[in-house]
N, C-alpha and C positions, 0 to 999 in steps of 0.2 A: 446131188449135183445141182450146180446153178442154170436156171434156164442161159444165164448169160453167161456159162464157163468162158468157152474161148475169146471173147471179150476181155472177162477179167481176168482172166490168164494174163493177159499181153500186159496190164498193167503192173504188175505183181513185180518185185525184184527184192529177193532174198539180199540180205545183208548183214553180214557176219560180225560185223563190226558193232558193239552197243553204241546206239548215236540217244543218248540219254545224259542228262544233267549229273555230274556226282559217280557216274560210273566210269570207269575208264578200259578201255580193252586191255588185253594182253599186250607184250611185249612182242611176243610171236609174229614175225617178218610175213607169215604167208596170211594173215589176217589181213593186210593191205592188199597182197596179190588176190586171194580171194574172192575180196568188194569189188576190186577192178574189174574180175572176170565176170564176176554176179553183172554188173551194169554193162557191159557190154553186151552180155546174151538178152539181156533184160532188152535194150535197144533193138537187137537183131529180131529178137522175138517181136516186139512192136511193130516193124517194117514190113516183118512177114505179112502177106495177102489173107 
């Protein structure tokens, strides 16, 4: 564990999507809803106290 977990917790946001040069995602629809929902919790978890 990181002395600094909860910290870098908050910054941290999962992202389904390959955002890489040359690679390109799937065609699969929920791969966009996904990333959406990844950045939103990512946001909410930041705001958290």
């Amino acid at each position: 564990m990181l002395p600094d977990s909860a910290a870098t917790q908050k910054t941290l946001i999962f992202d389904p999507i390959p955002r890489v040069d040359g690679i390109e995602p799937s065609a699969d629809p929920l791969f966009q809803l996904r990333a959406a929902t990844y950045l939103l919790s990512g946001r909410r978890r930041r705001q958290a106290p």
